[in-house]
N, C-alpha and C positions, 0 to 999 in steps of 0.2 A: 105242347105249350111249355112253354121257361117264365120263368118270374124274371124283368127287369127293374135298377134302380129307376126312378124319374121325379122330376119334380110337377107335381099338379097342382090347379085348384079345386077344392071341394067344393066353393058356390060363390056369385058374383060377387062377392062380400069377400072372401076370404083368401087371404096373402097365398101364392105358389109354396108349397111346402113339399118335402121328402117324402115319397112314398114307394110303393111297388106296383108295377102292374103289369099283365101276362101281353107276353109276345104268342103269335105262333110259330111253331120249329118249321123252316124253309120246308118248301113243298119242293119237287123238280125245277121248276122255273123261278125259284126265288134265290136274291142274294141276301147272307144276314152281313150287315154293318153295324161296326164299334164305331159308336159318333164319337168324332175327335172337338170338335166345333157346332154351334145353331147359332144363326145369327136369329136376334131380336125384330120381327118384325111389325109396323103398328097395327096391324090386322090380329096380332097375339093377344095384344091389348082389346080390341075392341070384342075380341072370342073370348075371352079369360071371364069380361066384365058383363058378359052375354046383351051388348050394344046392338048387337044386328038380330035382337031377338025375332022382330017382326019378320026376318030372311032366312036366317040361319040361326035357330034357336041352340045354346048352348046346352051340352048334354055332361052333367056330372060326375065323377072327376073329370075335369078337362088338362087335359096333357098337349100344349101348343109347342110351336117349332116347325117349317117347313123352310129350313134354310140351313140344310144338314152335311157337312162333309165327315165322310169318317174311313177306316179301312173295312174291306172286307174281309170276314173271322170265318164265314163260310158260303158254300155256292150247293143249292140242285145239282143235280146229276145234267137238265136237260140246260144248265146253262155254259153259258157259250164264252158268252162276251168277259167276263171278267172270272180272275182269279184269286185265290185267299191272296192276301197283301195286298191288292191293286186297292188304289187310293179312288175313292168315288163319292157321289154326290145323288141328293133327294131334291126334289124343289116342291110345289106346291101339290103335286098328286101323287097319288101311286098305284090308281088302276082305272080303267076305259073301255068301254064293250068292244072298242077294236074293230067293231063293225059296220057304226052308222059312217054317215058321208064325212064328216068332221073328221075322224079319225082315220080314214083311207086317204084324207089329204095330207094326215101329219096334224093335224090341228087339233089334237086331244083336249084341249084346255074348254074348247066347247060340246064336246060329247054329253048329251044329254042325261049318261049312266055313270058320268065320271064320278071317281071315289078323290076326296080330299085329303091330304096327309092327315087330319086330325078331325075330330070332332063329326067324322061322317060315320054313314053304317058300315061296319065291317064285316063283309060277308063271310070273312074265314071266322070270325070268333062270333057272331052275331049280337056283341056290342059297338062299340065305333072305335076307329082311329084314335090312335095316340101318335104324338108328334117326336118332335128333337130332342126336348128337354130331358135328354133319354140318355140312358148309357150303350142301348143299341136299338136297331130296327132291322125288320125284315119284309122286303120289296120285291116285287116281281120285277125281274131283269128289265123287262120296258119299259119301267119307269127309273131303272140308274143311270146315272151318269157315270159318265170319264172324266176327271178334273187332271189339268197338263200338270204334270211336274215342278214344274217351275214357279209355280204361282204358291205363295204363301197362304197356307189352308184357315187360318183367321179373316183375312179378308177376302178369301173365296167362299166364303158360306154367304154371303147375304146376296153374293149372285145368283143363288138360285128363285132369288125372286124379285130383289131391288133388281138385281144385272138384266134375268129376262124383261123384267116390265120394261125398262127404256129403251133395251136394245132390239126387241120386237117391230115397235112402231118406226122407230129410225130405217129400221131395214126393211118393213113391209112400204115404208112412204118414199124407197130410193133414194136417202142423203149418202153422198157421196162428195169425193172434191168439189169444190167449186160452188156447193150450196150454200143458202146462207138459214144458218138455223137457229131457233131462239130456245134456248132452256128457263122455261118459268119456274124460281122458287129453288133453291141452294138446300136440302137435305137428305135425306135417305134416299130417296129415287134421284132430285135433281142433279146431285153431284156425280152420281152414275149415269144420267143425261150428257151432261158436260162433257166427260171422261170418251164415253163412245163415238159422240159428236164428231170431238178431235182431234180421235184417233181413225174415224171414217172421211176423213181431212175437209169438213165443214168449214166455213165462218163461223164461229161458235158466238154466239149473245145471249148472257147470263138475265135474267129480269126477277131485280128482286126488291125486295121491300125497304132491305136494313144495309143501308150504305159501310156497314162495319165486314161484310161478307164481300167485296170486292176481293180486296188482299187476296183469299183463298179460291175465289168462282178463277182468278189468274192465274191462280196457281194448279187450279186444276186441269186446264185447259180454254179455258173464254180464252178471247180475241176481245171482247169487248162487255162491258157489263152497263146496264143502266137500269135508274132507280126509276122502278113502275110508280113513283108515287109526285114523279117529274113529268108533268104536262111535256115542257118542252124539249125533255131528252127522249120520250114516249114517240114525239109527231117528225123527230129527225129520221123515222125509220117508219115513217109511215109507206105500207105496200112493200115494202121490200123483201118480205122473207120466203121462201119456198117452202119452210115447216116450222111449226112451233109446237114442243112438249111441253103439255102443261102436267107437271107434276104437285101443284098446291090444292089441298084439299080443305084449307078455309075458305071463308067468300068472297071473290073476286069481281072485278071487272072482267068478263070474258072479251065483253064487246070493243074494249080497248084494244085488245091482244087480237081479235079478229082483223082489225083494219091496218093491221102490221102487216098483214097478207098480200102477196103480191096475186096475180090472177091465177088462179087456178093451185093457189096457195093451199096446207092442209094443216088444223090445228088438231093435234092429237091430246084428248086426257087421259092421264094415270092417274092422277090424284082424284077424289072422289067426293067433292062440297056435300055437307048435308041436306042444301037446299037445291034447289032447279033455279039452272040458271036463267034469265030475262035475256033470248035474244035476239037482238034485230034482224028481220029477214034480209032489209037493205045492206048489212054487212056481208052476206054470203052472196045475194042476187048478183050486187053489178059487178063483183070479177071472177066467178062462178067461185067462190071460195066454198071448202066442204071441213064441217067440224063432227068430229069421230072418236069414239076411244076404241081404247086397247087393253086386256086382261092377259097378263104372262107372255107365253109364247106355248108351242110344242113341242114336243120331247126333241126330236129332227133338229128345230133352231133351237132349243134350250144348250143342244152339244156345239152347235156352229156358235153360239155364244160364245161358250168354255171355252173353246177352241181360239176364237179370236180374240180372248182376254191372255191363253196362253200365250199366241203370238205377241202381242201387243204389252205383255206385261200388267194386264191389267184386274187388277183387287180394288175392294169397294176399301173408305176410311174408315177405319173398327177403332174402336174402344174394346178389348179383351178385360171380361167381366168373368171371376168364378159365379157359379151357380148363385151360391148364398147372398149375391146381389141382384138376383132379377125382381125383387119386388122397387129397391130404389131405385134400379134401371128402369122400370115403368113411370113411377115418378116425374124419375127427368124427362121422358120421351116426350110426356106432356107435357113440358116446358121445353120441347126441344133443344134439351140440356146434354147434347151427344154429337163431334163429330165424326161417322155423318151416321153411325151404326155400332151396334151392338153387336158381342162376339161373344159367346157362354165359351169356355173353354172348359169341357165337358168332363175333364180328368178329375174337378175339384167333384164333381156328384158322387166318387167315391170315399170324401170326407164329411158327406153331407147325411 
């Protein structure tokens, strides 16, 4: 065991503050990483503030972060895949029994024994998971990534979990040229919706609230944007679309957004309403339409992500925050006071 910096919270109450807490020293099959970068994700918030108590009870100190690039400082003996220096990446877990059916398909994200980056049991130290907010980690090689070269390591950390959430469902639901696809809702996932969409050479259609997000839903990729709160720019595209990502986790008209659907049309959520949605069967019956969500992706497609954000040039919009602001960073996010994402640049934890 090593002592590392990190910043935690002590209890739902209590501001992220500077602290220490133990790693384990890499076993054969682990790599340890210096986080360069952890992007801010709103699931940190709602873990920090123990929100999901009734699901996922917060267990204290809580040290959040699953959105972590950094170099590797050293590797096991029994790994393979990467090297000290090789620039690499964490996203939302970092270990899976590897043996139920979920994970022989590549699908780790649903393995019934999976471990969380943070606030889970941790069978090496037999406390739990600590996350990003961290000046290093150590991961068993199956759960690192390879991040391209080329891509700017600030706006590559929030792909590991804004990037897979949209770019999962876009690619398990076949958007490709020629589709026509609607992104609900302009911010941390949406504008990574967008981005993918566009670059998966979609019709891209922005659907947002606040007429002032145009300018940018264009600028990131839309072909076209309209305001969900227009009856009549709503009904000009009624049946037309082959997919809709719904990324808004306030409460919504779903059933608006259903009858966009063309037949055999598919609406996907990321985003995650506090309530249960009200919805008409008539909406799905008469043109077989099917509404489904999506959690992450797998380690498999979490790399074929990386990979096509390498080709494609593609990093989420960061705001680059030293440490010593992720408590007003929280702040904003509830007033979603941030384009489109948060970026701790990790080097400030060693003035902290």
């Amino acid at each position: 065991m090593y002592n590392a910096k990190a910043f935690s919270a002590a209890s739902a109450t209590s501001p992220l503050a500077s602290t220490q807490i133990a790693r384990r020293d890499p076993t054969d099959t682990d790599v340890q990483i210096e986080i360069v970068f952890c992007g801010i994700c709103h699931s940190d918030l709602h873990q920090v503030r123990n929100e999901w108590s009734g699901v996922m009870p917060t267990v204290y100190p809580c040290v959040p972060g699953h959105e972590i690039v950094g170099r590797v400082t050293k590797v096991g003996s029994g790994v393979k895949k990467f090297k000290v220096g090789d620039i690499a990446a964490v996203g939302c877990m970092v270990d899976s029994d590897g043996t139920c059916p979920n994970c022989k398909e590549g699908l780790e994200q649903f393995c019934p024994n999976l471990t969380l980056t943070y606030n889970f049991p941790d069978k090496h130290t037999g406390g739990v998971t600590y996350g990003g907010y961290s000046d290093s980690i150590v991961v068993d090689q199956r759960f690192v990534l390879k991040v391209p070269s080329n891509l700017d390591l600030a706006g590559a950390a929030p792909l590991l979990c804004a990037g897979i959430t949209t770019f999962s469902p876009l690619h398990h639901w076949g958007v490709t040229k020629g589709k026509k696809v609607g992104i609900v809702g302009l911010g941390g996932l949406g504008h990574m919706g967008v981005k993918f969409a566009h670059a998966l050479g979609a019709h891209v259609v922005l659907f947002t609230t606040s007429p002032g997000k145009k300018d940018d839903a264009l600028r990131l990729g839309a072909d076209e944007v309209v305001i969900s709160k227009n009856a009549d720019e709503m009904a000009k595209h009624a049946g037309s679309f082959d997919f809709i990502l719904d990324a808004v986790s306030a409460d919504h008209d779903i059933n608006a957004l259903l009858g966009l659907l063309r037949r055999d049309g598919n609406l996907t959520l990321v985003g995650a309403p506090e309530k249960p949605f009200p919805v008409s069967a008539f909406n799905l019956i008469f043109a077989r339409r099917s509404l489904s969500g999506s959690l992450i992706g797998g380690i498999a497609e979490t790399q074929e992500m990386l990979d096509f954000c390498g080709k494609h040039n593609i990093t989420a919009d960061v705001e680059v925050i030293p440490i010593q602001k992720v408590n007003e960073a929280y702040e904003r996010l509830l007033k979603a006071d941030v384009k489109y994402r948060f970026s701790i640049d990790m080097a400030s934890l060693k003035g902290a």
